[in-house]
C-alpha positions, 0 to 999 in steps of 0.5 A, a space after each residue: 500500500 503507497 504511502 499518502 501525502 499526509 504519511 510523506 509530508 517532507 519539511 524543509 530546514 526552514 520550516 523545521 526551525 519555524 517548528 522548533 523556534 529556533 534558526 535554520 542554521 542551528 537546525 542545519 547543526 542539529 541535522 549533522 550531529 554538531 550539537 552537543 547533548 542532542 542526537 542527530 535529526 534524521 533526514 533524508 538528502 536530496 543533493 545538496 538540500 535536506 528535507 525531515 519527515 514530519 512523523 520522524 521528528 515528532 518522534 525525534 521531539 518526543 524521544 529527547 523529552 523523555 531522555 530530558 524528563 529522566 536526567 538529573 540536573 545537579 543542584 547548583 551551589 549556592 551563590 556567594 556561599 564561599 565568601 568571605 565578609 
């Protein structure tokens, strides 16, 4: 069974970053591995120009908000703490 538009829906950089609110540099970054702590967004190339499924980065958005719910965060210590009067 051919998949149909809606289940192909191809984004472009550009409308990814209107997606996530961020640019389409940073997104490019995101895309190629170069930003740290965050896996790649997977997307499939076509020459030069990248495009995402849609599905694939709800899934993308979807799995690091759960890796993000289940770190830690250390507390931090508290400020001027170790000084002197």
């Amino acid at each position: 069974m051919p998949p149909t538009l809606q289940e192909f829906d191809l984004l472009t950089l550009a409308e990814v970053a209107r997606l996530l609110q961020c640019s389409k540099a940073h997104v490019g970054k995101a895309v190629a591995g170069r930003v740290p702590g965050c896996p790649p967004i997977p997307a499939v190339s076509l020459g030069r120009r990248k495009l995402v499924r849609r599905g694939t980065l709800l899934a993308w958005i979807e799995r690091n908000e759960r890796e993000a719910s289940s770190v830690m965060i250390p507390i931090s210590p508290v400020r001027g703490a170790g000084k002197r009067a």
